[in-house]
C-alpha positions in Angstrom: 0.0 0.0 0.0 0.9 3.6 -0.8 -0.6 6.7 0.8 -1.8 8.6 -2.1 -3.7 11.7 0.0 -3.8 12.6 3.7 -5.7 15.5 5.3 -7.5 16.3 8.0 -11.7 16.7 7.7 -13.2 17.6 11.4 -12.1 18.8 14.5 -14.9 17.8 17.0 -15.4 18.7 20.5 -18.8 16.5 20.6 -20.5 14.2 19.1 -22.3 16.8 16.1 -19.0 17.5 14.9 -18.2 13.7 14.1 -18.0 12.7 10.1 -20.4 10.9 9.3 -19.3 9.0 5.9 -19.0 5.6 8.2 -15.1 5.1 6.7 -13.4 2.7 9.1 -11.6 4.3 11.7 -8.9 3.9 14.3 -8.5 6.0 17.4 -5.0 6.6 19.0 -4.8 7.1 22.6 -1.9 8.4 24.5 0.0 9.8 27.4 1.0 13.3 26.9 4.2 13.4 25.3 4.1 9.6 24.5 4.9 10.7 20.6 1.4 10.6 19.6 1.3 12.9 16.9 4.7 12.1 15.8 3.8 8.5 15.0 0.7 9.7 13.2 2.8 11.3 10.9 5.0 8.4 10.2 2.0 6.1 9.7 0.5 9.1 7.1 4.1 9.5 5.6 3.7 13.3 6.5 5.6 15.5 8.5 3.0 17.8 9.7 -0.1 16.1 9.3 -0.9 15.9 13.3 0.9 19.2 14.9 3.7 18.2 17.2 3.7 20.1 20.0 6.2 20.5 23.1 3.4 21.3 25.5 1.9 18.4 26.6 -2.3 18.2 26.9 -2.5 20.6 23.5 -4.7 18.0 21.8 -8.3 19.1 23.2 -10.7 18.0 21.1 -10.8 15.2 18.8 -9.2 15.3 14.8 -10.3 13.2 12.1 -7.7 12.4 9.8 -9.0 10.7 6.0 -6.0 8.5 4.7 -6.2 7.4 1.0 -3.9 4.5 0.3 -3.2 2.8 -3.4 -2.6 -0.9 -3.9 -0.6 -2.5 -6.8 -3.6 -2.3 -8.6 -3.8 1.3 -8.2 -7.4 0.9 -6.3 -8.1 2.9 -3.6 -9.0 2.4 0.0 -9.7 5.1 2.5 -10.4 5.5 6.5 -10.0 7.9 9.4 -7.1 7.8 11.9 -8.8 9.6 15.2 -6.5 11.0 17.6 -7.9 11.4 21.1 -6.6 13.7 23.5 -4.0 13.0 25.4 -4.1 12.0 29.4 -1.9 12.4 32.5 -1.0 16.1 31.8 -1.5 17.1 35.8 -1.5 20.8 35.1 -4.4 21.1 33.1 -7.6 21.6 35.5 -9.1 18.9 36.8 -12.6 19.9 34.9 -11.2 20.0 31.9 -9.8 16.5 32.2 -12.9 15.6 33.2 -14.6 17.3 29.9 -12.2 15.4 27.9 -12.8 11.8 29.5 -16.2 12.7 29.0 -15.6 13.4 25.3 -13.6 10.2 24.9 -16.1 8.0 26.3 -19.1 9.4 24.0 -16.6 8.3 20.9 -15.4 5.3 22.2 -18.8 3.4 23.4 -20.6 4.6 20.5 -19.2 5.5 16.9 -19.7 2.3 14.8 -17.2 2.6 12.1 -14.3 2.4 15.0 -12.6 -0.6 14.1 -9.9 -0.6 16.5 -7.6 1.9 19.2 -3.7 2.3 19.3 -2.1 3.1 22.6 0.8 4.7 22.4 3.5 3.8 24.8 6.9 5.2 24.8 8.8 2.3 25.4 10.7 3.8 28.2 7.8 4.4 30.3 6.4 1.3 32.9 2.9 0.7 32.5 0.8 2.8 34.4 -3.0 2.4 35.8 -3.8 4.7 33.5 -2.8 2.6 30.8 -3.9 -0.9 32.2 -7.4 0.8 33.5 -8.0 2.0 29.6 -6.9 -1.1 28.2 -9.2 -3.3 30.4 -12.2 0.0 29.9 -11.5 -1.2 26.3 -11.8 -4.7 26.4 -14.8 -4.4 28.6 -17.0 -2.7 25.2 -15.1 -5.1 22.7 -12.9 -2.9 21.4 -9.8 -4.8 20.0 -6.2 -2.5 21.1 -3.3 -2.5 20.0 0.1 -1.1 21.7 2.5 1.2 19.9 6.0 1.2 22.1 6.9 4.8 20.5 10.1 6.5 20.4 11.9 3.2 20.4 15.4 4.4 19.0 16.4 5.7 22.1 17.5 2.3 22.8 19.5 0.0 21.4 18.6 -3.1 19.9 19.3 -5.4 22.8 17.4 -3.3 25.5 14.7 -2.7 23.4 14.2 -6.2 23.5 14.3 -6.5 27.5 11.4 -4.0 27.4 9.4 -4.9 24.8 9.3 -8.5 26.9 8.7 -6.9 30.1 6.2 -4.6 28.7 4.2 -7.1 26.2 3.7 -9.2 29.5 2.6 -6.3 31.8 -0.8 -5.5 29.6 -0.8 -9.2 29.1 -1.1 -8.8 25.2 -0.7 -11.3 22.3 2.8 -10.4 21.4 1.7 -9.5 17.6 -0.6 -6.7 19.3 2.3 -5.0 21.0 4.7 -3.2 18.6 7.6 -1.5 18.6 7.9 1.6 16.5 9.8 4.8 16.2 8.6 7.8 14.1 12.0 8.8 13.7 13.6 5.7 11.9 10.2 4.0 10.4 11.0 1.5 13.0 7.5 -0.8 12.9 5.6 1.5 10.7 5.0 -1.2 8.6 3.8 -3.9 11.4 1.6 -1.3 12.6 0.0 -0.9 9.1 -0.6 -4.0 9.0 -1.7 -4.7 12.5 -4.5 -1.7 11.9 -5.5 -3.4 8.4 -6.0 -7.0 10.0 -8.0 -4.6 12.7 -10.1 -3.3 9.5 -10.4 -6.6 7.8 -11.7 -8.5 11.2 -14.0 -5.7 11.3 -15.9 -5.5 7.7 -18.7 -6.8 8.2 -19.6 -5.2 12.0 -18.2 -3.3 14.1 -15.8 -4.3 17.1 -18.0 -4.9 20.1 -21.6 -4.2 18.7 -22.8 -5.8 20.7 -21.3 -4.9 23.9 -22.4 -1.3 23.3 -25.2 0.4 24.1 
């Protein structure tokens, strides 16, 4: 696959501002900082498709982005990378975080075309409750997650391995749903692609968790 167009088409801080052309889409969740937008980017092959910011918690509402891909046949497929805002930034008010959750969870439990989420992890980072309670929230409403260990060039080969281990056994993951990837040398872009398009594929004729959701 080739990405032939990527752009941006909503910015939605409820549920009236959501697309409705039913494309699949996947959501990507995150810790502040966690290289969020940055492996959006890599995965769009564009540099400035999701704005990379140095102050954490500057996501604040939710951004549709439509990806077009080729084939080798030169047909087209399309859906919507989501990025949610990001969590664990302690000096935004404690309302707002609670706005945003709230915003979240109204996407999450409800928007049929989601196929699947990607939590990014930066591969440095030990697993939080914030990370295990959303990956359990998830499993709970059938949505299937997947694990992006971002920013993984900061280690070398070997000790990447030690953590990938020790983290792929902390959310207690298959070991092909827990990746590593860095934005910065393409590291597991390609996995990830095709980790999202088995997601999309499982997915075609319902959505994840249908009937888990209200």
């Amino acid at each position: 696959m080739r990405i032939r167009d990527a752009r941006i088409v909503a910015t939605a801080v409820g549920p009236a501002g959501f697309p409705s052309d039913e494309l699949p889409e996947i959501a990507f969740l995150g810790r502040s900082n966690a290289g969020k937008s940055s492996l959006l980017n890599a995965l769009a092959g564009r540099r400035e498709l999701a704005r990379v910011s140095s102050t954490p918690g500057k996501t604040r509402a939710l951004h549709f982005f439509r990806i077009e891909r080729l084939d080798d046949a030169d047909r087209v497929s399309s859906l919507l990378f989501v990025d949610l805002p990001g969590y664990g930034f302690a000096r935004v008010a404690r309302s707002e975080r609670a706005a945003w959750q709230r915003l979240v969870e109204s996407y999450l439990t409800a928007r049929a075309p989601l196929r699947a989420a990607v939590l990014i992890q930066d591969l440095r980072r030990d697993v939080g409750d914030d990370e295990r309670d959303l990956v359990a929230w998830l499993a709970e409403r059938g949505i299937p997650v997947l694990v992006a260990l971002a920013k993984s060039d900061k280690l070398k080969a070997g000790a990447r391995g030690v953590r990938w281990r020790a983290l792929r056994a902390d959310y207690g993951l298959e070991d092909a749903r827990v990746l590593l990837t860095s934005a910065k040398t393409k590291l597991g872009i390609d996995a990830l692609w095709a980790a999202i398009d088995a997601q999309i594929e499982a997915g075609a004729a319902a959505a994840p968790g249908d009937q888990n959701r209200p």
